[in-house]
N, C-alpha and C positions, 0 to 999 in steps of 0.2 A: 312686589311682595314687601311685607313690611322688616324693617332692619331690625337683625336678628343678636341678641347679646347671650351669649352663653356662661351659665353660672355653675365652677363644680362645686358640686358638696357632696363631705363624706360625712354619712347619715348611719353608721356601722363602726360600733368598735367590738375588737375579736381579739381573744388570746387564745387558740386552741390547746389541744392539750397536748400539741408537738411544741408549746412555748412559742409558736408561731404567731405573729400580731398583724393583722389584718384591717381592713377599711371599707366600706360600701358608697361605693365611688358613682354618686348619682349627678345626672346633668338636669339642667332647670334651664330650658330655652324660653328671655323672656321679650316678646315685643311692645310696641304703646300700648294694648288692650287686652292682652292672654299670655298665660303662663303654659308652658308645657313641662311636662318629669318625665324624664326616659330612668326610669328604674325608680321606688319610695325608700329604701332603707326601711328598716323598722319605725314604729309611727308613736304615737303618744301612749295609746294604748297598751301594748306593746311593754313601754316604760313604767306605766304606773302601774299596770297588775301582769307582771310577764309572769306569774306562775300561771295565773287564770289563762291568759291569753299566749302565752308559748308552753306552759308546761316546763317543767324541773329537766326531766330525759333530752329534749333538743336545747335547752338552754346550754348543759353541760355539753352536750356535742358538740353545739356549734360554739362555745365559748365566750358569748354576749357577756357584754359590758354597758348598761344601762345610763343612758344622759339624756334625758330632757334636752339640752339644748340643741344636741344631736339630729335629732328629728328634723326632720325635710320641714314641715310646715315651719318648727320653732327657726330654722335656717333662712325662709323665705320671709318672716317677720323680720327677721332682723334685719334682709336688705330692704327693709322698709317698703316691700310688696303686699298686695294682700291675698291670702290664700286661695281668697275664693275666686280666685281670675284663672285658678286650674283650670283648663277645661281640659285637658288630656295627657292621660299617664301608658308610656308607651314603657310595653315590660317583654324582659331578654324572657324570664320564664318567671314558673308562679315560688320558687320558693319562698319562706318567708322572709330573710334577709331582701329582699330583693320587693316583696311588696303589703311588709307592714304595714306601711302607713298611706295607702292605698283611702283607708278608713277616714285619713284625717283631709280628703277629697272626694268627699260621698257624691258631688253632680260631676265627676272628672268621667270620660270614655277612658275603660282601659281597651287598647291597644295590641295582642296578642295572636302569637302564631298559632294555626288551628291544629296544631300536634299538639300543641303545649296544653291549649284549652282540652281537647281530649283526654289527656296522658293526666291534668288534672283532676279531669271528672270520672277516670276511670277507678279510682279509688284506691290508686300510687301514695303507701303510706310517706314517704316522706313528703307530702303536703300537709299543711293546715289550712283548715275549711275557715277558720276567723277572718283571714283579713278581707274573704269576697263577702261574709254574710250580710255585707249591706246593699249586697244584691248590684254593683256596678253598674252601669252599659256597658254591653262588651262586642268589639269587633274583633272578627277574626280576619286570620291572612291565610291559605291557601297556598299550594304550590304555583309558581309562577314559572310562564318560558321568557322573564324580564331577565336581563342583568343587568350587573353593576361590575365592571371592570372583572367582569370573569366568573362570577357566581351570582347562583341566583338572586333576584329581589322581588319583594314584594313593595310596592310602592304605597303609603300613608298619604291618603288625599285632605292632609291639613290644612293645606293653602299658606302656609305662610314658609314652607323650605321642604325640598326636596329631601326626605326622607323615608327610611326602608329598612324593612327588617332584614336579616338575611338569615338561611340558619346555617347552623352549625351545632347539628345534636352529637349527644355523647353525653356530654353532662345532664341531662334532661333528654327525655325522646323526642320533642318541640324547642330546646333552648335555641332561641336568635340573637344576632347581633347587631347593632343597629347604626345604619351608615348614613350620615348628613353630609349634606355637600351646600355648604355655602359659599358667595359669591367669588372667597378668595383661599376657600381650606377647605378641604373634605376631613372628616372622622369619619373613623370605625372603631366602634365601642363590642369590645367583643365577650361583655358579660364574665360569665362563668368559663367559657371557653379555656381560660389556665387560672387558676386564681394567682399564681406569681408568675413573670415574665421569665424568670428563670426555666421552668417548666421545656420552653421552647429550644433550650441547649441540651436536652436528651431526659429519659425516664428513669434518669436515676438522682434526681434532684429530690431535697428531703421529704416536698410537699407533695410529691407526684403518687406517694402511697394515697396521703389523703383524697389527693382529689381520683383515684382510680377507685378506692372503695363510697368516695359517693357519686361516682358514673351512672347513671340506667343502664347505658352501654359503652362499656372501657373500648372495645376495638371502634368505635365508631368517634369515642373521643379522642383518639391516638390519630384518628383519619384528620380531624378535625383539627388538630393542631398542627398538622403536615401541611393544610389547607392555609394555614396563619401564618406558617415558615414561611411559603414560596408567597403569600402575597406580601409580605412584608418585603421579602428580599425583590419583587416584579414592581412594588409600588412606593419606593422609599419617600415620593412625593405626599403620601397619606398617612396622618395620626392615628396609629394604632393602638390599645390601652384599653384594661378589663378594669372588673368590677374592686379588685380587693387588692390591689398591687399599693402599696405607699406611696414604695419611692416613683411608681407612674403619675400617682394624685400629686406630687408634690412640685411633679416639672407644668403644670399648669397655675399652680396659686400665684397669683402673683402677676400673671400674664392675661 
């Protein structure tokens, strides 16, 4: 397989309206000849006409803070890559922080769990229909009797690195998390699963209101973070770390 370099970028800046500041903490696996994006952040689009394309009512909800540079593509320009070597964008779920800029990789496969694809097409108002109308490829994942150190996986036949979704709904009825195992480190990227790591020291932490009124299903996400505890504490050998954590994005720059 070919040698695997991983690039974080936070493609999301957030102040909510608990004063809370946030991050959309996307990875960019890139080898000699392709690019892969496990998550897009928000995308150019996005940036330059977000009332058009997110609308006033979830801008203020979710508390977007607009930059150009920000953007996964404008991120991927500046490590002096070129965009168009996307060929696949592998996504925890369809929110829109999560796959704005999805658009600004119109030949990229996305990548998704088949609840997710579902629970989007079922016409679950917190989606926006923009960021797919350029009509993607899209593969879906399926329930699987695979694991991965305990839970389930569906396995991604990219050929260039052992990688897999796994889910962990709650936060979404489809939201997965996405586990790489390379030659010398495995991750587990666990999306929206907590938006702060704090979360994971009980439900009375400030954010865990927020993130329980935007649950599809809060008991299912309380399961799912009980699922985070014990593998974190069974598997201290693996990098654990979600989408909107800072101080998580910040123990990798640099590394």
């Amino acid at each position: 397989m070919d040698k695997i370099k991983i690039h974080h970028l936070n493609c999301v800046d957030i102040l909510t309206s608990m004063k809370l500041s946030a991050i959309g903490h996307c990875l960019l696996l890139e080898t000699a000849n392709r690019l892969i994006l496990i998550d897009t952040g928000i995308g150019l689009a996005d940036v330059q006409d977000p009332l058009k394309r997110i609308g006033k009512e979830v801008i203020k909800m979710a508390g977007y803070r607009f930059n150009e540079s920000s953007t996964a593509i404008r991120q991927i320009e500046k490590l002096g890559l070129n965009p168009a070597l996307v060929t696949d964008c592998i996504i925890s779920h369809l929110d829109n922080d999560h796959i704005g800029g999805l658009a600004d990789f119109p030949n990229a496969t996305v990548h998704i769990g088949m609840e997710e694809y579902n629970n989007f097409k079922s016409g679950n108002p917190r989606y926006l229909q923009a960021p797919m109308l350029h009509n993607p490829k899209i593969i879906t994942y399926g329930p699987s009797s695979n694991q991965w150190n305990g839970l389930e996986s569906r396995h991604l036949n990219l050929q260039i690195a052992d990688i897999s979704l796994i889910p962990l709904f709650g936060h979404t009825h489809g939201h997965c998390g996405v586990a790489i195992n390379l030659h010398d480190t495995s991750l587990f990227y666990i999306g929206d699963a907590y938006y702060l790591r704090t979360e994971l020291e009980g439900d009375s932490q400030p954010v865990s209101q927020l993130a329980k009124n935007r649950a599809d299903d809060d008991i299912q996400r309380i399961t799912t973070l009980n699922i985070i505890r014990n593998f974190i504490h069974q598997h201290p050998e693996i990098i654990v770390f979600g989408y909107h954590d800072i101080k998580e994005f910040d123990q990798f720059i640099g590394n």
